[in-house]
C-alpha positions as CSV (number, residue, x, y, z in Angstrom):
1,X,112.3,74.2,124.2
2,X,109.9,76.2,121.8
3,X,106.9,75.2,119.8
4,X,107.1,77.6,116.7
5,X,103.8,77.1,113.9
6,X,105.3,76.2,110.3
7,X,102.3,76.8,108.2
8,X,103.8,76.4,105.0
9,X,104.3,72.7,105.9
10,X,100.5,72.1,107.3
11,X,99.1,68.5,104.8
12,X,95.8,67.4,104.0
13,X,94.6,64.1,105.3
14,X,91.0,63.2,104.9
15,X,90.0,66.4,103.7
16,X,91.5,67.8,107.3
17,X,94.2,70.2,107.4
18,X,96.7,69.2,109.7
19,X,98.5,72.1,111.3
20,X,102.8,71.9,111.4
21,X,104.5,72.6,114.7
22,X,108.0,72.4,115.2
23,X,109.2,71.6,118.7
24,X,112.7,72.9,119.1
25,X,114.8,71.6,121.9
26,X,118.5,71.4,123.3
27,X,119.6,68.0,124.5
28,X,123.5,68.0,125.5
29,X,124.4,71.3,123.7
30,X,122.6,69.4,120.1
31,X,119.4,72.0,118.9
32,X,116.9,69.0,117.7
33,X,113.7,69.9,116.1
34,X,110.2,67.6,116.2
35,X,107.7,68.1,114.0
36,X,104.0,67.8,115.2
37,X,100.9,67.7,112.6
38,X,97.8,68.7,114.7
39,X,96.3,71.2,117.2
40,X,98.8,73.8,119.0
41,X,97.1,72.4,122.2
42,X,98.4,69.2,121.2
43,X,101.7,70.4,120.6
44,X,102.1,71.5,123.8
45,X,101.1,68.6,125.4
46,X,103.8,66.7,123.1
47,X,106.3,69.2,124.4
48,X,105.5,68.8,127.7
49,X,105.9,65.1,127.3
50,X,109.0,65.3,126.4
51,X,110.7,67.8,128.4
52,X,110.0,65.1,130.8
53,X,111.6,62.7,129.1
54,X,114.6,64.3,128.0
55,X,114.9,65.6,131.5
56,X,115.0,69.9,130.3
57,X,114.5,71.7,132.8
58,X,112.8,75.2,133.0
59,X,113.8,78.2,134.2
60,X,112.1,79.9,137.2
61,X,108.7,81.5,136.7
62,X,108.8,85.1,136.7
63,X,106.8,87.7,138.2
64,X,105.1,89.9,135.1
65,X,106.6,92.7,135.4
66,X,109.7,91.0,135.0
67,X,109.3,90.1,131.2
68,X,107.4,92.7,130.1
69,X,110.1,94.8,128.7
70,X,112.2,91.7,127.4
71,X,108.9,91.1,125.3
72,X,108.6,94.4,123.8
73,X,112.3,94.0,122.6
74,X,111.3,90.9,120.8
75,X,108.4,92.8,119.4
76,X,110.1,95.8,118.4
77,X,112.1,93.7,116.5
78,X,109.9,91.0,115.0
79,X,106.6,93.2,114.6
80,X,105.5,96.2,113.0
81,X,106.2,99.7,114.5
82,X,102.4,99.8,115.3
83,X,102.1,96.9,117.1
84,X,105.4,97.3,119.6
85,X,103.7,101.1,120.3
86,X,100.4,99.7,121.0
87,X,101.5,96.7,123.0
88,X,104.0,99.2,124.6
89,X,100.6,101.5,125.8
90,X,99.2,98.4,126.8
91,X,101.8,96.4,129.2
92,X,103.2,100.1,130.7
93,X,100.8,102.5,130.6
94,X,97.4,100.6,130.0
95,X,95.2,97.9,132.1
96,X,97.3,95.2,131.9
97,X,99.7,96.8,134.5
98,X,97.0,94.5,136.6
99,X,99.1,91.6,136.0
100,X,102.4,93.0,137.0
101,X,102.6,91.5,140.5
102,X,101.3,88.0,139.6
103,X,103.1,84.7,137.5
104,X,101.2,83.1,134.8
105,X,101.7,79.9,136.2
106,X,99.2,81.0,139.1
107,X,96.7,82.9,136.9
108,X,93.7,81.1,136.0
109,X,90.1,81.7,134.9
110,X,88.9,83.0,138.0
111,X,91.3,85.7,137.6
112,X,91.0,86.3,134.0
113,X,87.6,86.4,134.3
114,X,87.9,88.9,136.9
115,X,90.4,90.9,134.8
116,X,87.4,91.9,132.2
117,X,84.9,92.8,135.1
118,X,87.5,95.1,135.9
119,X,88.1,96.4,132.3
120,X,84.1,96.7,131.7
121,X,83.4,98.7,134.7
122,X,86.2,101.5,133.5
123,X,84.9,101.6,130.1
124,X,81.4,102.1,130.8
125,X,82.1,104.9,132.9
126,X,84.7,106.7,129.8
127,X,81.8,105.5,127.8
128,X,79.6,108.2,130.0
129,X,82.5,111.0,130.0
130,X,82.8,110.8,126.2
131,X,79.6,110.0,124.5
132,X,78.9,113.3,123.5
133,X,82.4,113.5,122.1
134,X,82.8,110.6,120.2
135,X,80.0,108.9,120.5
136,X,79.1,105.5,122.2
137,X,82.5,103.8,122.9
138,X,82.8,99.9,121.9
139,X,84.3,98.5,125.2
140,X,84.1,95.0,124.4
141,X,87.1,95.8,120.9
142,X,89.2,97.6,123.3
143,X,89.2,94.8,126.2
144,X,90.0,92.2,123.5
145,X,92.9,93.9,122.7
146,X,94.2,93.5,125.8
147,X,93.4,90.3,126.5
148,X,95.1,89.6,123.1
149,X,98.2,91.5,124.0
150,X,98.0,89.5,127.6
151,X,97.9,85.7,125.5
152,X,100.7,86.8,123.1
153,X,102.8,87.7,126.0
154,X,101.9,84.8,127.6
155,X,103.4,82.5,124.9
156,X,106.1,84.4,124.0
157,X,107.0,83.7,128.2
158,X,106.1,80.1,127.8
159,X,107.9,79.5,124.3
160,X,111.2,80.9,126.4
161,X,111.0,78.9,129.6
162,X,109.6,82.0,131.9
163,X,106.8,79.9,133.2
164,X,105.9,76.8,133.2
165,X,101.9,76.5,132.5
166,X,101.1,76.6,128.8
167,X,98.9,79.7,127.8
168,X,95.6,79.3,128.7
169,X,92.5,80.0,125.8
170,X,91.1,83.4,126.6
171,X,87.6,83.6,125.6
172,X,87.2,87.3,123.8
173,X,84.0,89.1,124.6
174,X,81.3,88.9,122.0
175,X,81.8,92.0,119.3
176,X,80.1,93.4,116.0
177,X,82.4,95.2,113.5
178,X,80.7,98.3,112.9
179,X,80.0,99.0,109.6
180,X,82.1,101.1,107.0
181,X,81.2,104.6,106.8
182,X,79.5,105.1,103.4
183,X,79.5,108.6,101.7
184,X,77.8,109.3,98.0
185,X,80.3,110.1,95.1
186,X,78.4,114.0,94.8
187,X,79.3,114.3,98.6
188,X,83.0,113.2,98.3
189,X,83.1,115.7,95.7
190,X,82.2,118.4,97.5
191,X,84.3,117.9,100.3
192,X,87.7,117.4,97.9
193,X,87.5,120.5,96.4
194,X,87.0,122.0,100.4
195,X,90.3,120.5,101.5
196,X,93.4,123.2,101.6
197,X,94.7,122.7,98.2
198,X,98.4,121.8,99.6
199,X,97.1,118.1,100.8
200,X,94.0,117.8,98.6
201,X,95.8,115.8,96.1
202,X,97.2,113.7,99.0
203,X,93.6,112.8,99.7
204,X,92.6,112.3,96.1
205,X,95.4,110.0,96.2
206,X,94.5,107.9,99.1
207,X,90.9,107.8,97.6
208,X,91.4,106.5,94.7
209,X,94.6,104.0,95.9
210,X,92.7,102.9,99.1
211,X,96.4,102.3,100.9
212,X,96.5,103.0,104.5
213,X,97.8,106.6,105.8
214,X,101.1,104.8,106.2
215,X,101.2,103.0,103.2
216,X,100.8,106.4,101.2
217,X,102.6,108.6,103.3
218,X,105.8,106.7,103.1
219,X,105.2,106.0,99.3
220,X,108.7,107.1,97.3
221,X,109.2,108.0,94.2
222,X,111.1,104.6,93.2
223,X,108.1,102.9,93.6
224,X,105.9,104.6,90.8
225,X,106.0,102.7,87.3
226,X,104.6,106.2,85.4
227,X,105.4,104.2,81.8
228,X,102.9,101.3,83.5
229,X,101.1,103.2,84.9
230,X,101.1,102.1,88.3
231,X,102.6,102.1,91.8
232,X,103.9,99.4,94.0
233,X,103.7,99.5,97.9
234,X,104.6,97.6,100.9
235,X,101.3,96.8,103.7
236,X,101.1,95.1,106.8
237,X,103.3,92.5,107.4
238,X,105.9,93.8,104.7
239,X,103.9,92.2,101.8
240,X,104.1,94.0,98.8
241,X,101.2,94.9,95.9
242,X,100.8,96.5,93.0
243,X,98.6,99.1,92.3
244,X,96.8,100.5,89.1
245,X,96.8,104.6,88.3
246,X,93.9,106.8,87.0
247,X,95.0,108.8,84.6
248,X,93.9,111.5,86.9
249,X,96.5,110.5,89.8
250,X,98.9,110.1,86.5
251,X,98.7,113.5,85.9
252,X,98.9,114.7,89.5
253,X,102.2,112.7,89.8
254,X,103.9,113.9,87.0
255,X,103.4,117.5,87.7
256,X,104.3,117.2,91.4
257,X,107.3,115.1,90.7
258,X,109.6,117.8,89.6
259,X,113.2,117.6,90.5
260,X,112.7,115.0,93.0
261,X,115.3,111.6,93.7
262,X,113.6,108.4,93.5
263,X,114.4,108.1,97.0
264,X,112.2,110.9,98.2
265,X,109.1,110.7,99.3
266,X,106.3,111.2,97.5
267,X,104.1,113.5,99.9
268,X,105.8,115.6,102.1
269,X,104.7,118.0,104.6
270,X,104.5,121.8,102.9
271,X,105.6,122.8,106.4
272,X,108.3,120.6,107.4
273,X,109.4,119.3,104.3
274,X,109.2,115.6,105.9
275,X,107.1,112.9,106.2
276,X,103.0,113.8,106.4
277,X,102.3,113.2,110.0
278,X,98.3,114.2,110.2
279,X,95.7,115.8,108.2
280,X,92.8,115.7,110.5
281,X,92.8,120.0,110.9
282,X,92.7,119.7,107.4
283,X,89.4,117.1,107.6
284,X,87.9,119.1,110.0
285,X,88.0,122.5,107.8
286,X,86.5,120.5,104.9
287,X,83.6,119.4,107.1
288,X,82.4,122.1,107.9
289,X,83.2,124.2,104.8
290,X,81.1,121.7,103.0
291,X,78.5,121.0,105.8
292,X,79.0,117.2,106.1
293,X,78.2,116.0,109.6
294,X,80.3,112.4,109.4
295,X,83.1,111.2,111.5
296,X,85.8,111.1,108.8
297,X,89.1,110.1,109.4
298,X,92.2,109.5,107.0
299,X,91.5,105.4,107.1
300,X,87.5,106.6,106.1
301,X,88.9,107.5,102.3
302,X,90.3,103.4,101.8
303,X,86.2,102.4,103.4
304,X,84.9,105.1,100.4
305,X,87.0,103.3,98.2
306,X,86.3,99.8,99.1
307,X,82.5,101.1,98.8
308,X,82.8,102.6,95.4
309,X,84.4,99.8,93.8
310,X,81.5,97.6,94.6
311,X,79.1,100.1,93.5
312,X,81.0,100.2,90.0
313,X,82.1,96.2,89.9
314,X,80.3,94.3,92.1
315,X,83.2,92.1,92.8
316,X,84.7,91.5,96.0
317,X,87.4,89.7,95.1
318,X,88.6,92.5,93.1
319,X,88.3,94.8,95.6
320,X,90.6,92.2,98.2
321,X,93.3,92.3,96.2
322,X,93.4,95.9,95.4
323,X,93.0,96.7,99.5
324,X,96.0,93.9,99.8
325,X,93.3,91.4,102.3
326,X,94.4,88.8,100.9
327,X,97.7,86.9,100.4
328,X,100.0,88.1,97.2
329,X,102.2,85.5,95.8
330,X,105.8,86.4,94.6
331,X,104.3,86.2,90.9
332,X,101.5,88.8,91.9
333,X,103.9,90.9,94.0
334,X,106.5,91.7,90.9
335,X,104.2,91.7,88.0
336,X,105.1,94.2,85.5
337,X,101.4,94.2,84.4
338,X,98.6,95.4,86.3
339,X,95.6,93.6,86.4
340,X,93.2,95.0,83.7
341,X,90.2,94.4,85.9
342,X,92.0,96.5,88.6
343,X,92.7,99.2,86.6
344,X,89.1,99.1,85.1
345,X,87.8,98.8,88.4
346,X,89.9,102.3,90.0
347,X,89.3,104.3,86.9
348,X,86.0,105.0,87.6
349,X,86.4,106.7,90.8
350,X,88.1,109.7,88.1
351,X,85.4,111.3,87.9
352,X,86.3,113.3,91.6
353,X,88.4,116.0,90.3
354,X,91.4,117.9,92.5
């Protein structure tokens, strides 16, 4: 018996949304399926009440460390490749190997409680070993991480019969999203035209796109539309957009596409021939070539971006749906035409030359 959210079935009733959960069951070899309009806590309790009834039993609760790995298969395959290796660092490696030796149906907030005590004390003290290195580490974003990765897990065991106690609400510890890195348009410059000529179109391109490090590096060349002048490319969650060109990355394409398939990538490694793995050596160089002292990283070029944009639009909404926030429907996704405001917007950051 599983509670599984449906949102695309939540309705409206006195101006309320009303959440849809389906509560699947097996009752004499039959799969039935309830549906629930309200709270997931709700739900649960709905479930609960009729498992009773209908007599299902559950299966023994396990001991943590007996599910982790059964989770991460599920992950793997129903999450991105990011999320199974971080949740994989997490529930081996990482903190939450605290848990291993305890049920869920015996943890409660005492123990949870206790859990981030623990966490805090060990992040204060890397906090010490590393501020000169990296500057003050944000324990309390790292700890909710985990604590997020422990709640999922604890679902997941609960949606599958491994325990028996519903997941208990975790409260996260209180943190403030730093804010974006901002650089001016004469210091981006500079520091371009200081990157080893090999990737500095690559990091024109991720400037002036704002996609994510993966989203550019596994860009093919079946995805550029050179006679519309624009891109398409799949982001978190395998959602798909569609992205304007400056005539400037226009250019760049056409020159570096050559005699490649529409199945190759893009960018490839001038070493390996492969997939781009890191540019940070090449970051660093440019730093100090051009005397910038700021911690730039590859995901700092699509907060330059997002900046600039606003600077030359003042519209947010624009600059959501060009940084793929917000949801794309099937219309947006496949649309032959770009968006003339996008492409408005993104042509003024052409004036940063390779």
């Amino acid at each position: 018996m599983t509670v599984i959210a449906r949102p695309d079935r939540n309705k409206l009733e006195g101006g309320v949304v009303l959440e849809c959960w389906v509560i699947s069951m097996q009752v004499n070899k039959v799969r039935r399926r309830v549906h629930y309009f309200g709270s997931y806590e709700a739900a649960l309790q709905v479930e609960s009440m009729l498992r009773k009834k209908l007599h299902v039993p559950k299966k023994k609760s396990l001991f943590i460390r007996d599910m982790v790995f059964e989770y991460l298969d599920f992950v793997k395959l129903h999450q991105s490749e990011k999320s199974y290796k971080d949740k994989l660092r997490m529930l081996t490696k990482g903190y939450l190997t605290y848990f291993y030796n305890m049920q869920f149906d015996f943890i409660d907030n005492q123990i949870i409680e206790g859990f981030k005590l623990h966490l805090k004390r060990k992040y204060e003290e890397i906090s010490q070993k590393k501020l000169k290195q990296n500057g003050l580490l944000d324990g309390n974003r790292s700890i909710n991480l985990y604590l997020l990765c422990l709640s999922a897990l604890w679902k997941w065991a609960f949606n599958n019969n491994l325990c028996t106690e519903p997941p208990k609400k975790i409260q996260l510890l209180p943190y403030r999203k730093k804010l974006p890195l901002t650089i001016s348009k004469e210091q981006l410059d500079l520091f371009i035209s200081n990157i080893p000529v090999v990737l500095r179109f690559f990091v024109v391109f991720l400037y002036q796109t704002g996609l994510r490090f993966q989203e550019a590096t596994s860009l093919r060349w079946s995805d550029i539309n050179f006679e519309n002048m624009s891109f398409r490319v799949i982001g978190k969650g395998g959602r798909q957009r569609e992205l304007p060109l400056t005539m400037e990355l226009l250019h760049g394409l056409s020159v570096l596409k050559a005699d490649f398939k529409p199945e190759d990538l893009v960018f490839k490694s001038a070493r390996t021939g492969r997939k781009i793995v890191d540019i940070r050596k090449a970051i660093n160089t440019a730093k100090k070539l051009s005397g910038i002292d700021l911690n730039i990283t590859p995901h700092k070029f699509r907060h330059f971006f997002a900046t600039h944009i606003l600077e030359n639009t003042g519209d947010l909404s624009v600059i959501s749906s060009l940084l793929g926030h917000s949801n794309l429907t099937t219309t947006q996704i496949y649309a032959q035409v770009v968006n003339t405001t996008k492409r408005r917007a993104v042509e003024g950051l052409s004036r940063v030359r390779n």
